[in-house]
Structure formats: structure tokens, C-alpha cells
N, C-alpha and C positions, 0 to 999 in steps of 0.2 A: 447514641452512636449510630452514626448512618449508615447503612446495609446494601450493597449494590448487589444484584444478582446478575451473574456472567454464565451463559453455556458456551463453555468448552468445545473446541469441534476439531480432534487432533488428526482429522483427515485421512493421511496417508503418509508411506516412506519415513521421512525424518521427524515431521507431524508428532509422533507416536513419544519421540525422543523432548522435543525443544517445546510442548504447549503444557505438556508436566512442570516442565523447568520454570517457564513463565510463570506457570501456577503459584511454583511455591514461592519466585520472585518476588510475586502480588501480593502474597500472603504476609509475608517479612514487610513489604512495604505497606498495606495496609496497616499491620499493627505498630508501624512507629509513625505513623499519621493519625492514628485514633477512628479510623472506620473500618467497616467489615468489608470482606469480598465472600460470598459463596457461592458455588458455580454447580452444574452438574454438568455430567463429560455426557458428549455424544458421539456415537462412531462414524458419523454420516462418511461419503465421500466413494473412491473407487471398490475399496475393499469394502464397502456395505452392498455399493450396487454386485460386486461379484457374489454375494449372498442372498441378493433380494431383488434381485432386477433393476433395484433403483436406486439413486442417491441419498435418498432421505426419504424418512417415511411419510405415507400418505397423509397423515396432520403435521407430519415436520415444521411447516413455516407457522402453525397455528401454535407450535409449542416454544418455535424459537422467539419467534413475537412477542412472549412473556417476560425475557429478559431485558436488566436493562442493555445490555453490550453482546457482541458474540465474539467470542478469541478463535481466532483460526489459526491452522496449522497450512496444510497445503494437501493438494488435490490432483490423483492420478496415479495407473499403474500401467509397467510395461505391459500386461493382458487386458487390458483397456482401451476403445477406440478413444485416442486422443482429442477427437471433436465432442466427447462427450462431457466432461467435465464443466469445460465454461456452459456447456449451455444449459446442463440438467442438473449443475450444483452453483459455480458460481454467478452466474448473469443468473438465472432462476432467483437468489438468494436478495441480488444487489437489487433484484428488478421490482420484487415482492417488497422491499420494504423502503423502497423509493430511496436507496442509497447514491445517490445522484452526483455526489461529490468522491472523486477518486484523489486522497491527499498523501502525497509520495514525497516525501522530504529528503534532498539529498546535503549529506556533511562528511568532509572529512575528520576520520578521529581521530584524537591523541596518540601518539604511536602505530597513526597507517601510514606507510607511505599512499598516495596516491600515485598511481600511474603516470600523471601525468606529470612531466620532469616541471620542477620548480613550481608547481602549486600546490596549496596549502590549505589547512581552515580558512585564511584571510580572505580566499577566491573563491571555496567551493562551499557555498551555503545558500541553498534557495529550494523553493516546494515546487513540485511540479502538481497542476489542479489536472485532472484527467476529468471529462464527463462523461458519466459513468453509466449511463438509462439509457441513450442512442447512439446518433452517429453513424458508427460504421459496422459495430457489435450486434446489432438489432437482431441482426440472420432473418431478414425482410428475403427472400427471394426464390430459386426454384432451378430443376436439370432437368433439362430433355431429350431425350433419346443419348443418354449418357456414351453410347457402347458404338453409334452411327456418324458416320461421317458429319451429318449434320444434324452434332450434338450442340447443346445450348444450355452452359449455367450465367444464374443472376445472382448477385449477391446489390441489393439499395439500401443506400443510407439513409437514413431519417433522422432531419434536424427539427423543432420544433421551436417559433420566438419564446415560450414559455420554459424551454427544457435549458434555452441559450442564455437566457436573462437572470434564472435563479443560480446556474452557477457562475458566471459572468460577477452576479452581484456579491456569493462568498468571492470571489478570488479577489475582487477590489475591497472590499473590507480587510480582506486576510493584508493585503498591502500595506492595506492605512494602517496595521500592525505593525509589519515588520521596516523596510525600508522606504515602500512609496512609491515602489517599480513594480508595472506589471508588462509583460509580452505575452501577445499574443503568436502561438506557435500555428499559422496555419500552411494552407498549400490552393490557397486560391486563383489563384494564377491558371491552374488549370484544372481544380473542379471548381469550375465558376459557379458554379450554380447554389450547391451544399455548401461552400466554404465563404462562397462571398456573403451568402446570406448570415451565416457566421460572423463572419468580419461583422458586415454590417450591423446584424443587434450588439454585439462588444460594443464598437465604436458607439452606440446610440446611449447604452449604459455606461460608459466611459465619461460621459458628459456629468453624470452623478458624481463622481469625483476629481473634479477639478484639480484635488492635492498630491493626485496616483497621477504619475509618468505613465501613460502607456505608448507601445510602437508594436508594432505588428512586425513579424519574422516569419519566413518561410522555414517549412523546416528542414531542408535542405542546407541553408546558412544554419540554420540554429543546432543540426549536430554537429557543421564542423565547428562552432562556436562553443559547444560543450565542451568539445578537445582542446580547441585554443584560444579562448576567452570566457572558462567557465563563471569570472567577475561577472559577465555583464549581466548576470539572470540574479532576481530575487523570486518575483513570483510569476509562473509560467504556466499559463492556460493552454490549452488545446483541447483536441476534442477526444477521444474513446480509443479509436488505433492509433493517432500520432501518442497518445498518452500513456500508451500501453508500450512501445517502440522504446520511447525516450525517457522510461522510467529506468528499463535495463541497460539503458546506455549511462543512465547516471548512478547506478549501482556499480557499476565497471567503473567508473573514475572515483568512485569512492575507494576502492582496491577488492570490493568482492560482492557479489549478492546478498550472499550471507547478514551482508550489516543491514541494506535494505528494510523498513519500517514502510506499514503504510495503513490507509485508515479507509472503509466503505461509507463514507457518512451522510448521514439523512441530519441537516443543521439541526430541521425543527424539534427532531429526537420522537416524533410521531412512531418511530418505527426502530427496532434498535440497530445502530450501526454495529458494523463488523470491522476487525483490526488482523492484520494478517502480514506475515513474511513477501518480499517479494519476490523471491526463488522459489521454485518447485519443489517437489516430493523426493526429490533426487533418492528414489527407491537403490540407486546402487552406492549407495553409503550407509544405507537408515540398518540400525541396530550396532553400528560400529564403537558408537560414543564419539565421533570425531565431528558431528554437523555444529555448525556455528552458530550458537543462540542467539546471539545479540540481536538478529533483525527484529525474531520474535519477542526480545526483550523490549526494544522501540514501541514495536506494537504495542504491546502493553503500557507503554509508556502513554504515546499517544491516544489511546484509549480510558487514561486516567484523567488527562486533560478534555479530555472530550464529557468524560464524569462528574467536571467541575474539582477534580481533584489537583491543580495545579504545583503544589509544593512536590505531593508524592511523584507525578509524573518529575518535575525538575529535578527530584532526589535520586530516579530510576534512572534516569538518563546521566546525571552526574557520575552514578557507578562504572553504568555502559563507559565512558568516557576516562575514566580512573581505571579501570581495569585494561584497557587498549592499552593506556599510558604505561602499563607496568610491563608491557607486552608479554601478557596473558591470551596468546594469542591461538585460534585454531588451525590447521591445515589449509584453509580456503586462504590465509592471510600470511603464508610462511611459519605460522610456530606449528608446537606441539602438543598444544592441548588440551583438552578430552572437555565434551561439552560437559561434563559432571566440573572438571575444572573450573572454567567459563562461568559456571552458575556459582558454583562454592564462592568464588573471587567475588561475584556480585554482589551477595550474599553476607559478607563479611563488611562489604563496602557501606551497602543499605543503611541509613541512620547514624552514621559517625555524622559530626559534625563536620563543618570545612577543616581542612587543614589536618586532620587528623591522619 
């Protein structure tokens, strides 16, 4: 029986509530799959640096390195400079273990409305590849004379043909999985420079698969295209900010944050990926029992698949999907159900057979 080792990392705010519940998700679903999960929990995040100055501790990434996965929660408190998170926990984390592919999957579920009048599962099913090591996240740049008339901040982005090629190359294999559609989300028109050179290695790897449709999109057209033709996307590249933007605009068409799933992944597994919510710490809800697990259920789903664990993640998600359907729903989604609910219903779901 095969043994994965997961650390835990319940962050912050709701974190505390929904990476528990995952836990024991994993647990239920490991043992009607026949392998093990076991994990050690770590407190890293805003509430450690308010006790230690820092996010994680000084051999922190030498001990997360040890696992195979890391389960995240979410990251940040109102008594926290908000610039400090991505850069001293999650970019620090992504960057360390060459997590290079940001995979954000967006679905309508069984029993959500989506927002948007007359679409449906049938329209709204496609990943968004975010890259996730440059770009425009790098925080390459510098302030001077912040407080003077003639003050000066720089914020440069860094593309590299090496950083554009390896994920360029997952998002067109991810294709040739699913339907054979790739778009490229850029804004080159007017950063010529960062983005055409962009374009340009896509388009040059694009030629590797002759059988993947690709067409380039501004993302300008490509948000209003989210609202009124979210058909036309399967799989959808871009780079670190536009990927970061248009991941929460595709959690909003889903009907809430909350369901959001997404993945920190390094392919070669050199390094362990991380699996995480795409909403925040929403610190003014956390302890209520009312946050919505399911994204952080995703997570973990996508995180089993990423394990080689393909049936169990199918199994996790089928629950996610079955319990929507029953509208066992939380607060962020119109019902009234207590995240202990949410997970119970999961839980129950876990290992029936179809039909059941």
C-alpha cells in the first residue's frame, strides 16, 4: 500500500476551519482507494509571522521539500501588511520549488446557478494555465524619493524563452487532453516588448502541435468573453497578472470563490507542488463554521491527480458535484450550511458506488 506524505499548511482566517476538513476528506478517500495519506500540519503564514517575524521558519522550505504535496489553506491578516504574504510566503514558496505552472480550473456545479443568465456546465468548462516564476509578479524594481515631488517607483517584468516554452509546452499537452483548444490570453498590442515576445515563443511551440487549435486573445476581449461566451475557452494561457485577474473573474461565473480549486505545480515533481483555495483568508468569517470547503476539497482533488491517484481524485470530485446537486449548499452560494455540513455530506458521498 502506497504512502504519500502531505504537509499541511492551514494558513490563516478560514484556513484553520476548511484544510482540517480536507484532511479528513483525504483520509475517507484514501482508505476506499487502498493507499495511505499522512501529513504533518504546519502553522506557517500571517499568524506565525505575528509571532516570529516571519512566515515560516528559517529551514521551512528545507522541511516542506520533504513531502510529496503541500495542502494549503490561505494566507493573511487584517494586522498584516498585505504586500507581505505573496511575497514572503506564497511567491517565496512557488518560487523555491519551481512551481511554475499555475492550474485553475473553472466548472459549473450541479445545483449552482451560475451568474450568468442561460449558461451552464455545457459552456463553462475550461483551465486557466497562469505562469507562475515571472512575468509581472517577479517584484524586479525600486522607489525613490517616495515622499518628493520627484518621486520614482519601478515595478519590471521578466519573461524568459525558457520560463515561456516549459509552460507553453504543459498547456498544449493539457489540450491534447482535453478538447484541442488553446488561447492564448495576452496584451501585446501595447506591451510590445514582454508580451510579443510572449506571443512569439507560444506561437513558435504551437507549431509542436499541429492537432491543438490555438488563436491569441487580448484580454480585454477575453474578459468580456468570459461573461458572454464563456463556450469559447478550453484551455487558456496567459501569463502571472493577467492569470491572477482572470482566475477570480472565473470563480465569479462559477457562482462564488469558495468553489475555486487550483494547483502550484512543478510537472517534473522535482519539487513538491502545492494545492490551494482560490479565495482568501476571509479572517471576518473564520471560526463561524459557515466558509465553503469545496474549493479546498477541489484542491485536494487535484492534488490526488497530480499523485497519480486518478480514480480517488474522480471519486472526490464526484462527491463535490453530488452534494451541490443535493443543494447542500453554504452561504457564499445562497443556502445554509455549516461547513461541518458540507464535509459530513462529502463524506457520506465518498466510496458509494454510482448510482447509489
Amino acid at each position: 500500500m502506497h504512502t504519500y506524505k502531505i504537509a499541511a499548511i492551514k494558513g490563516d482566517g478560514i484556513g484553520h476551519e476548511i484544510v482540517p476538513a480536507a484532511l479528513e476528506v483525504l483520509k475517507t478517500t484514501s482508505d476506499r482507494f487502498g493507499f495511505n495519506i499522512e501529513w504533518d500540519s504546519f502553522d506557517y503564514g500571517a499568524g506565525y509571522y505575528l509571532k516570529t517575524g516571519a512566515f515560516l521558519a528559517k529551514d521551512g522550505m528545507s522541511q516542506l521539500a520533504q513531502y510529496d504535496a503541500l495542502l494549503f489553506g490561505a494566507v493573511g491578516l487584517p494586522e498584516v501588511d498585505d504586500r507581505l504574504p505573496f511575497k514572503e510566503f506564497t511567491n517565496a514558496v512557488r518560487t523555491a520549488f519551481k512551481q511554475y505552472v499555475n492550474y485553475r480550473p473553472v466548472k459549473v456545479f450541479k445545483g449552482v446557478d451560475s451568474p450568468l443568465r442561460n449558461k451552464t456546465s455545457d459552456d463553462i468548462d475550461f483551465v486557466i494555465i497562469r505562469e507562475n516564476n515571472e512575468g509581472e509578479f517577479v517584484q524586479s524594481g525600486t522607489t525613490v524619493y517616495p515622499d518628493r515631488p520627484e518621486g520614482l517607483a519601478t515595478d519590471t517584468s521578466i519573461f524568459t524563452r525558457a520560463g515561456i516554452e516549459r509552460v507553453a509546452h504543459y498547456s498544449f499537452q493539457l489540450a491534447q487532453k482535453r478538447r484541442g483548444n488553446l488561447i492564448n490570453v495576452t496584451k501585446s498590442n501595447t506591451l510590445i516588448h514582454t508580451l510579443g515576445y510572449w506571443d512569439k515563443v507560444i506561437e513558435e511551440v504551437s507549431r509542436h502541435y499541429p492537432e491543438v487549435t490555438y488563436r491569441k486573445m487580448y484580454v480585454d476581449a477575453a474578459s468580456a468573453n468570459f461573461v458572454l461566451h464563456p463556450e469559447y475557452f478550453d484551455v487558456i494561457l496567459t501569463t502571472n497578472m493577467i492569470g491572477d485577474i482572470l482566475s477570480d473573474l472565473g470563480g465569479a461565473i462559477m457562482g462564488s470563490l469558495g468553489l475555486g480549486g487550483s494547483g502550484n505545480i512543478n510537472p517534473e515533481k522535482e519539487f513538491p507542488s502545492m494545492f490551494e483555495p482560490i479565495h482568501g483568508s476571509a479572517p471576518d468569517i473564520a471560526g463561524q463554521n459557515i466558509a465553503n470547503p469545496l474549493g479546498q476539497f477541489w484542491s485536494a482533488s487535484l492534488m490526488l491527480e497530480h499523485l497519480g491517484e486518478s480514480k480517488a481524485a474522480d471519486e472526490l470530485f464526484r462527491a463535490i458535484n453530488q452534494v451541490t446537486a443535493q443543494g447542500i449548499l453554504t452561504p457564499d452560494l445562497g443556502g445554509n450550511a455549516s461547513t461541518d455540513q458540507v464535509t459530513d455530506a462529502v463524506l457520506e458521498i465518498i466510496g458509494q458506488p454510482q448510482g447509489v
